[in-house]
MIVO-201158 format. One line per field, with one value per atom (N, C-alpha, C): residue number from 1; residue in three letters; atom name; x, z, y. Coordinates in Angstrom, 2 decimals, padded with zeros to 5 digits. Example, Ala and Ser with C-alpha at 12.3 -4.5 7.8 and 13.67 -1.06 7.14 Angstrom:
% MIVO-201158
k	(1/1/1/2/2/2)
r	(ALA/ALA/ALA/SER/SER/SER)
a	(N/CA/C/N/CA/C)
xx	(013.19/012.30/013.20/012.85/013.67/012.90)
zz	(007.80/007.80/007.80/007.08/007.14/007.87)
yy	(-005.69/-004.50/-003.30/-002.25/-001.06/000.03)
***
This chain:
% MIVO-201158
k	(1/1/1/2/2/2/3/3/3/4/4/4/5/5/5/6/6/6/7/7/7/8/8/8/9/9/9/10/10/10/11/11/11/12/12/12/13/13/13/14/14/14/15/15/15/16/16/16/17/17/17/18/18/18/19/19/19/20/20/20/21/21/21/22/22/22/23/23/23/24/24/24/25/25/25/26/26/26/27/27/27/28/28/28/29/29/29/30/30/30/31/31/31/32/32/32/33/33/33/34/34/34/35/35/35/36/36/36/37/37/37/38/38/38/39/39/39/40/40/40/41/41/41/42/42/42/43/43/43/44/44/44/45/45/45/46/46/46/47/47/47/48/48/48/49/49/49/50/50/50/51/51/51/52/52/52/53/53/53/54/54/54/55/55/55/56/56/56/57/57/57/58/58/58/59/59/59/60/60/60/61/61/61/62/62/62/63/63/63/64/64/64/65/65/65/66/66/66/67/67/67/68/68/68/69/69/69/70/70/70/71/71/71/72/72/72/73/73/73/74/74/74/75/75/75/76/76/76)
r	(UNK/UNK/UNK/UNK/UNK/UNK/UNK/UNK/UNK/UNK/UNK/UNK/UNK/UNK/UNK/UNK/UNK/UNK/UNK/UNK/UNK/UNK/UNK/UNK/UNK/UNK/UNK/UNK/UNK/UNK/UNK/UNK/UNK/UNK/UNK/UNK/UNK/UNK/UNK/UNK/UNK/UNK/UNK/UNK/UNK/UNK/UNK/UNK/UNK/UNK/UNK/UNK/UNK/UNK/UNK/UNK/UNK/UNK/UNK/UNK/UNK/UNK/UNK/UNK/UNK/UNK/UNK/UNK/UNK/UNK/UNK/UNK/UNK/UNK/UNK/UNK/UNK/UNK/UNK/UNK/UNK/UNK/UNK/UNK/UNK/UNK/UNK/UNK/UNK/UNK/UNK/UNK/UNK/UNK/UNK/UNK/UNK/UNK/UNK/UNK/UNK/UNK/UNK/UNK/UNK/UNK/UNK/UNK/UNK/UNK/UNK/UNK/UNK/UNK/UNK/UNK/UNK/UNK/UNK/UNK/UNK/UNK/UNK/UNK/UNK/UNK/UNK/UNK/UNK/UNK/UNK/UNK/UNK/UNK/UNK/UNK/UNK/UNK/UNK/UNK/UNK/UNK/UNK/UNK/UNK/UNK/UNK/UNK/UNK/UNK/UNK/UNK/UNK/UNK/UNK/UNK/UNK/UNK/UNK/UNK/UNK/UNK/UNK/UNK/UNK/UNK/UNK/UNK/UNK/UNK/UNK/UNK/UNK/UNK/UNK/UNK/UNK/UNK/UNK/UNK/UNK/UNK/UNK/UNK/UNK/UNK/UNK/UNK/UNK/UNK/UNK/UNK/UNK/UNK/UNK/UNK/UNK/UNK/UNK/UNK/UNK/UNK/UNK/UNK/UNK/UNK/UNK/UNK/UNK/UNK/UNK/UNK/UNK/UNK/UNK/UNK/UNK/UNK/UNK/UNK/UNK/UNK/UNK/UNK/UNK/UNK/UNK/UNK)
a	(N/CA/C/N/CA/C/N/CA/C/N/CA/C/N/CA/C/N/CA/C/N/CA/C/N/CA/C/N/CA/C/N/CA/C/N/CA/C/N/CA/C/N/CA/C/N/CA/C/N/CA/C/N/CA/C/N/CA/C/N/CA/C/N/CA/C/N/CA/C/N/CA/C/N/CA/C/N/CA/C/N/CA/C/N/CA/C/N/CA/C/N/CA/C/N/CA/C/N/CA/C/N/CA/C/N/CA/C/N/CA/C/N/CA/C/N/CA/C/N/CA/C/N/CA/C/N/CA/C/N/CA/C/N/CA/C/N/CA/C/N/CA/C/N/CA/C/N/CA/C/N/CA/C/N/CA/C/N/CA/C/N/CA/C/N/CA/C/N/CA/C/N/CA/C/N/CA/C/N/CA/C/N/CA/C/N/CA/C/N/CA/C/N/CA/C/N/CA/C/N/CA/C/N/CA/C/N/CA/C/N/CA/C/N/CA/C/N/CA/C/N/CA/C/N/CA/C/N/CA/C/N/CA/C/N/CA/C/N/CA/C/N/CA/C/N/CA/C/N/CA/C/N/CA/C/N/CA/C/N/CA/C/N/CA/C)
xx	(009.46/009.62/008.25/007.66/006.75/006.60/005.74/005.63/004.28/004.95/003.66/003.01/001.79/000.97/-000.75/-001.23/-002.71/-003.17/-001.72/-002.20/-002.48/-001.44/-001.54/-000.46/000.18/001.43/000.84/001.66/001.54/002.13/002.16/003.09/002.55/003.26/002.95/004.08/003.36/004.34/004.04/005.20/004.56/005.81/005.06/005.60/005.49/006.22/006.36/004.73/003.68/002.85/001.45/000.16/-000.99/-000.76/-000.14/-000.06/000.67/001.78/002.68/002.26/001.55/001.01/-000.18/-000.69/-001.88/-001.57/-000.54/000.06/000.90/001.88/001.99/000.60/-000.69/-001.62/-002.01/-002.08/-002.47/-001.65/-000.33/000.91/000.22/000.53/000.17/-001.58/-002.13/-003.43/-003.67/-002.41/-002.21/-001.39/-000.39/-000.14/-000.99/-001.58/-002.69/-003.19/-004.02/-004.67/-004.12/-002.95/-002.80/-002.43/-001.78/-001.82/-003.31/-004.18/-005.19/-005.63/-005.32/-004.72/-004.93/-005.87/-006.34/-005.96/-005.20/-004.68/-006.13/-006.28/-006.54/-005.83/-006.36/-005.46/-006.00/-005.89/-006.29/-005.35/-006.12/-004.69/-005.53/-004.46/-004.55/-003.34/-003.63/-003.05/-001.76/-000.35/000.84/001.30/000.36/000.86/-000.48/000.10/-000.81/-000.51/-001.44/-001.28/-001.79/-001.09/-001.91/-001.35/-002.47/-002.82/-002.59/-002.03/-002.08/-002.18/-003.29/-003.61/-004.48/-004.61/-005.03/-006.41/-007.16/-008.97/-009.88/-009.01/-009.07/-008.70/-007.25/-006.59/-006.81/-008.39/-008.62/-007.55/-007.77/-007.18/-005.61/-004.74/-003.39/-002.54/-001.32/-000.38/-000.27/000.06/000.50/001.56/002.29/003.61/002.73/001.16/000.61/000.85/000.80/000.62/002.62/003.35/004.68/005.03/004.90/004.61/004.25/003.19/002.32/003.26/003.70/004.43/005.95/006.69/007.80/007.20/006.59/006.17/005.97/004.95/005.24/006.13/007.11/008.51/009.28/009.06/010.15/009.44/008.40/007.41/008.35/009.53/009.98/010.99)
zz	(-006.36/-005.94/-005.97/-004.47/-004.86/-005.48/-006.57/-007.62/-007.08/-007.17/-006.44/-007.66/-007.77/-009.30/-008.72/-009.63/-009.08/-007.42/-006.70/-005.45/-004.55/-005.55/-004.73/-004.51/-003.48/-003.72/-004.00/-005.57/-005.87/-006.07/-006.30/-006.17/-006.65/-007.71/-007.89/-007.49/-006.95/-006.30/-007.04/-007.40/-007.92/-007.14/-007.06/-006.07/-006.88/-006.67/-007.23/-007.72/-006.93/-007.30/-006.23/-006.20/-005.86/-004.45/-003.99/-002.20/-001.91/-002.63/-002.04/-001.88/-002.63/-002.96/-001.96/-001.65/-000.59/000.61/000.98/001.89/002.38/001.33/001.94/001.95/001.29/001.70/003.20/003.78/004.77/005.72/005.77/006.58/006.35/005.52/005.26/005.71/005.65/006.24/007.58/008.55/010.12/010.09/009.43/009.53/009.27/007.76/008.14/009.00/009.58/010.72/012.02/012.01/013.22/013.33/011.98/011.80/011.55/011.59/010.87/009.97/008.76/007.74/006.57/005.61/004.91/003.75/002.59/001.28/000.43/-000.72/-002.28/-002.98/-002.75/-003.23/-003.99/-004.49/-006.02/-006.05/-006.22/-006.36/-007.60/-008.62/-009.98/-009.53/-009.22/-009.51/-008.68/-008.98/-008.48/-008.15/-008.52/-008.52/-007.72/-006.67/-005.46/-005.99/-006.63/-006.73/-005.25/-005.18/-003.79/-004.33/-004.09/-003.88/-002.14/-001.69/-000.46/-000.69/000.21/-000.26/001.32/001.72/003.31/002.61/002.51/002.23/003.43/005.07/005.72/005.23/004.85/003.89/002.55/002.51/001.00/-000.14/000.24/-000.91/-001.29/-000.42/-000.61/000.36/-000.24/000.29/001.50/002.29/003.77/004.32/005.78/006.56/006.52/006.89/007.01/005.85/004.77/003.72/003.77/003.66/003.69/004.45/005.96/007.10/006.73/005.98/005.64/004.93/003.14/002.28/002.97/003.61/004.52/004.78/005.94/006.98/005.85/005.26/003.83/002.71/002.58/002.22/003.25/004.39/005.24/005.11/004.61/004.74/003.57/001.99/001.58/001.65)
yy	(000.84/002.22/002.91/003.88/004.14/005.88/005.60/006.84/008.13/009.28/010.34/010.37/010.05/010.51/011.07/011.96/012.51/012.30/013.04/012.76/011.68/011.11/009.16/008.96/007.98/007.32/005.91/005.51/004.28/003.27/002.10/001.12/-000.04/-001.03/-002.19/-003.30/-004.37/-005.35/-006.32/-007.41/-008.61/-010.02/-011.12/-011.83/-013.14/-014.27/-015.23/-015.93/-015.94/-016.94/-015.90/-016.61/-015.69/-015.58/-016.95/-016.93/-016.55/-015.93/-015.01/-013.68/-013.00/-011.78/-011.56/-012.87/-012.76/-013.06/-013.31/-013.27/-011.98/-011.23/-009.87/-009.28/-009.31/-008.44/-008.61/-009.61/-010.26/-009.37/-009.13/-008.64/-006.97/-006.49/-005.00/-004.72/-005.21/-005.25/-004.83/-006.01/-005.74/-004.22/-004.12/-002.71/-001.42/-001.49/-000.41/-000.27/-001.38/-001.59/-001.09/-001.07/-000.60/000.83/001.41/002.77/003.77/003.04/003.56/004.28/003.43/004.17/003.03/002.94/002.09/002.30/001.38/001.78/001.19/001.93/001.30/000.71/-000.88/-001.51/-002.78/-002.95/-004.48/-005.68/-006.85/-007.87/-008.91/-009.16/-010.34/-011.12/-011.88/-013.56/-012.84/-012.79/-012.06/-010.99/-010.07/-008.80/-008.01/-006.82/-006.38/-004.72/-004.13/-002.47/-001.77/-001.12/-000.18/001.38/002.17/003.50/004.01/005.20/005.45/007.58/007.59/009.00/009.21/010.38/010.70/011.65/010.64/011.24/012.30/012.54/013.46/014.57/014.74/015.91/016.45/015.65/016.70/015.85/013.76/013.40/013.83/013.88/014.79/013.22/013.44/013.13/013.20/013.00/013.59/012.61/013.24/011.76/010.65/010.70/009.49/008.25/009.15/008.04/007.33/008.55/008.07/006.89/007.37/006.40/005.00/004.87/003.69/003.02/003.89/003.51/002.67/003.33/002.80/001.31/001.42/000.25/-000.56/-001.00/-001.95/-002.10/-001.44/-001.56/-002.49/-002.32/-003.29/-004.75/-004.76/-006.20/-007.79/-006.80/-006.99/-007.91)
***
């Protein structure tokens, strides 16, 4: 579930093993990409944190980030 905190939407995913986890990054990557719309995001061994925050808007939430958040929810 993703959590609103200091102006971020955040989220930690964790997936059976590293190539699973680097493999949804791989998927969510083409989606940012095509939204234009780039997350902060970190990956250890299984587990992929991403940050999503609109750095045009003064660092704020915005549909963009929601938008984003969704589209990598269906990646699930």
């Amino acid at each position: 579930m993703w959590e609103e905190k200091d102006n971020k939407l955040t989220r930690t995913f964790e997936f059976k093993d590293f190539v699973e986890a680097w493999g949804f990054m791989c998927k969510a990557a083409i989606i940012a990409e095509k939204m234009d719309h780039h997350p902060n995001w970190s990956n250890v061994y299984n587990r992929v944190n991403i940050e999503l925050t609109t750095h045009d808007a003064g660092n704020t939430i915005t549909e963009k980030d929601r938008k984003l958040a969704a589209a990598i929810d269906q990646l699930l």
